[in-house]
C-alpha positions as MATLAB code, in Angstrom:
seq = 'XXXXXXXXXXXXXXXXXXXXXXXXXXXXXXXXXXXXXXXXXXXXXXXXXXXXXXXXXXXX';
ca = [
       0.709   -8.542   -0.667;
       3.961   -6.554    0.822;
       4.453   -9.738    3.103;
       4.218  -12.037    0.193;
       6.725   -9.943   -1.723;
       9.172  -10.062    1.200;
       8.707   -6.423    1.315;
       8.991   -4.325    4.439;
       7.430   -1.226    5.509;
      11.038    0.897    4.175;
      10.925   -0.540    0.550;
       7.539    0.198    0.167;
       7.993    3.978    1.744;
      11.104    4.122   -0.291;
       9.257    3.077   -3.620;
       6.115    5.647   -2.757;
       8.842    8.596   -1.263;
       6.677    8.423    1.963;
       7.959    8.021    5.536;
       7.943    4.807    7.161;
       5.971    5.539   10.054;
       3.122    6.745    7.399;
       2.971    3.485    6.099;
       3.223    2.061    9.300;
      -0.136    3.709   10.486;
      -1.877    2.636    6.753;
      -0.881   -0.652    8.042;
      -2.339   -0.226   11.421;
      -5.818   -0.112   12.383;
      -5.252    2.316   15.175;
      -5.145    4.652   12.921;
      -7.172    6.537    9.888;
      -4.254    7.039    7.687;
      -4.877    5.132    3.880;
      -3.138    5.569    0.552;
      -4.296    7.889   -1.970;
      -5.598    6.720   -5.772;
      -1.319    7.890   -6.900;
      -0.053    5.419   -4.350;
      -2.010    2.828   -5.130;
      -1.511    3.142   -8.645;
       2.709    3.171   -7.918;
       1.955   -0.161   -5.849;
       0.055   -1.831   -8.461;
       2.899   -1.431  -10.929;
       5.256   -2.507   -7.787;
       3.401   -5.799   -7.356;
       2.729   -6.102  -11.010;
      -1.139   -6.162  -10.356;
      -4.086   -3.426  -11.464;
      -5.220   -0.789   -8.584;
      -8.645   -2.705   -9.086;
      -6.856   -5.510   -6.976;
      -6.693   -3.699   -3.941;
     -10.694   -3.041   -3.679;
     -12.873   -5.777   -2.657;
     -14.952   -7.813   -5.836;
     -18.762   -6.580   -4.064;
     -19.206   -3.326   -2.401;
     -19.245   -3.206    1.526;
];
């Protein structure tokens, strides 16, 4: 979604007040760091989408 914005890692730490080596690692697999329920909820109004739409349709 960030890609499709033409977003980078900054804007979106900007936007969320988080460092951009946090979301760096959310972005990596490498590493166990993940957004919490507030962050997604300031990236769904970001993107204009509901929280729901980062959470797969069918459990895993």
């Amino acid at each position: 979604m960030r890609l499709k914005r033409n977003l980078t890692q900054t804007d979106i730490a900007v936007h969320l007040n988080l460092s951009v080596g946090f979301v760096g690692h959310i972005e990596s697999p490498k590493f166990r760091a993940k957004y919490n329920t507030i962050h997604l909820n300031e990236l769904a109004k970001l993107f204009e989408c509901s929280p729901r739409d980062f959470f797969p349709k069918e459990p895993i």
